[in-house]
C-alpha positions, 0 to 999 in steps of 0.5 A: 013174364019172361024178360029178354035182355038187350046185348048191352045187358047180355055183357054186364051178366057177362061180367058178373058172370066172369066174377063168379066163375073165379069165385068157383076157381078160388074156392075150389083148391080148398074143398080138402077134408077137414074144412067147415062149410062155414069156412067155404062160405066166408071165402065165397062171400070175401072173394066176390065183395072183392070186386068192385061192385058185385055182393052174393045174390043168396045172402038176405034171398028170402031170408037165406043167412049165406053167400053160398048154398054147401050141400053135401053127400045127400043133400040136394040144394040149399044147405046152410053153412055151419062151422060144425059140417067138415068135410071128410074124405070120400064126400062130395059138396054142391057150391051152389053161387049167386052174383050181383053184378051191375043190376043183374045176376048171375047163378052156377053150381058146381058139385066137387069131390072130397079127397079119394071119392068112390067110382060110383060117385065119380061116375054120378058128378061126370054124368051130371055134368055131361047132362048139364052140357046136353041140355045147353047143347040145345038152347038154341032158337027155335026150340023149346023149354021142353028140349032142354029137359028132355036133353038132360034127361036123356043122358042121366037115364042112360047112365041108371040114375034118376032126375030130381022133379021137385026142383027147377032150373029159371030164368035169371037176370034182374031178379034171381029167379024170373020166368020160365022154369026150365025142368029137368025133364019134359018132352022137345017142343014142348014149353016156351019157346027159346027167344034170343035174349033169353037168359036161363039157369039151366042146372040139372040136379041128380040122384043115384037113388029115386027122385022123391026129396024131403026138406030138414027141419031148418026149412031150408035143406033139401035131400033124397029121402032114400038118403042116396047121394045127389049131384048138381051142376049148373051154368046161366046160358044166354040164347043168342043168335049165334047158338048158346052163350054160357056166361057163367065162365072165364 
């Protein structure tokens, strides 16, 4: 059932959403080679625990045993940190970060560079992006959960590189993922159709190569089965009357 949240509750995600975009902000200077993910992740959590009131939703989330989800290069989603992955010039690394804030919570990723990256790779982060903004450029009522995918999908096909299908934007709010999943591609008018009050995770992940994934053996890291390099970027928009409200900003 897909939940719509009251302007009240719009405002306290809102707030959790301002929280975790500083957290990207107090992150970000330290993706620098020679850093552990583990490190980066000890930063997300003490950064948010800093404010009163918020905890990292990923923490304890169906057993997940971090703050934050660090995937780098080919890795998809959902890798675990570890003092043991450093990053190395020329990487690219996907934060990927909850919040809870005032009984709701709030999710964006970001995908960063890694010292001097190659212009292929820089050109996969800026087109994920760009594929992200289309997709939120037409969260607006009256449209469709469909629109949203298909907007997403339009850019990164343009560009040559591939959507993953195996993974899904979602609802958020009360719970961390709630109804509709919002695909990375699909057809406009298709799907759900967008309420005012909705509340999406619209994050589309990217790959250079094909779309197919695989999960590692830790049961938690998914990523390209050609071994290709993979972006993600994603914000939590509210569909409002006034068009769509990304909350997950400063």
């Amino acid at each position: 059932m897909i939940q719509l949240k009251s302007p009240r509750e719009l405002e306290t995600m809102a707030a959790g959403g301002r929280i975790l975009a500083a957290t990207h902000q107090h992150v970000k200077p330290a993706v620098q080679p020679g850093i552990s993910t583990w490190e980066l992740d000890a930063m997300v959590e003490s950064f948010i625990r800093s404010h009163a009131g918020a905890t990292p939703s990923f923490k304890g989330l169906y057993g997940f045993p971090a703050a934050a989800c660090i995937s780098i290069n080919d890795e998809i989603v959902h890798g675990i940190p570890s003092r043991k992955r450093i990053l190395a010039a020329g990487d690219i690394v996907t934060i990927d970060i909850g919040v809870h804030y005032g009984g709701f919570h709030t999710d964006s990723a970001w995908t960063y560079p890694v010292g001097a990256i190659a212009a292929g790779t820089q050109r996969l982060l800026e087109v994920t992006e760009a594929s992200l903004w289309a997709g939120i450029a037409v969260t607006r009522l009256g449209n469709h959960i469909g629109d949203i995918g298909a907007a997403v999908e339009a850019v990164v096909e343009q560009a040559g590189f591939t959507v993953v299908r195996d993974l899904v934007g979602h609802g958020v709010g009360v719970n961390m993922h709630e109804d509709p999943q919002v695909p990375n591609h699909g057809k406009p008018k298709r799907g759900p159709k967008l309420q005012e009050g909705m509340t999406l995770a619209i994050e589309p992940m990217v790959n250079v190569g094909g779309a197919a994934t695989r999960t590692l053996a830790d049961k938690w890291t998914i990523v390209t089965l050609d071994g290709t390099m993979s972006a993600h970027f994603e914000h939590t928009v509210a569909i409002t009357a006034d068009g769509p409200r990304v909350l997950t900003t400063l």
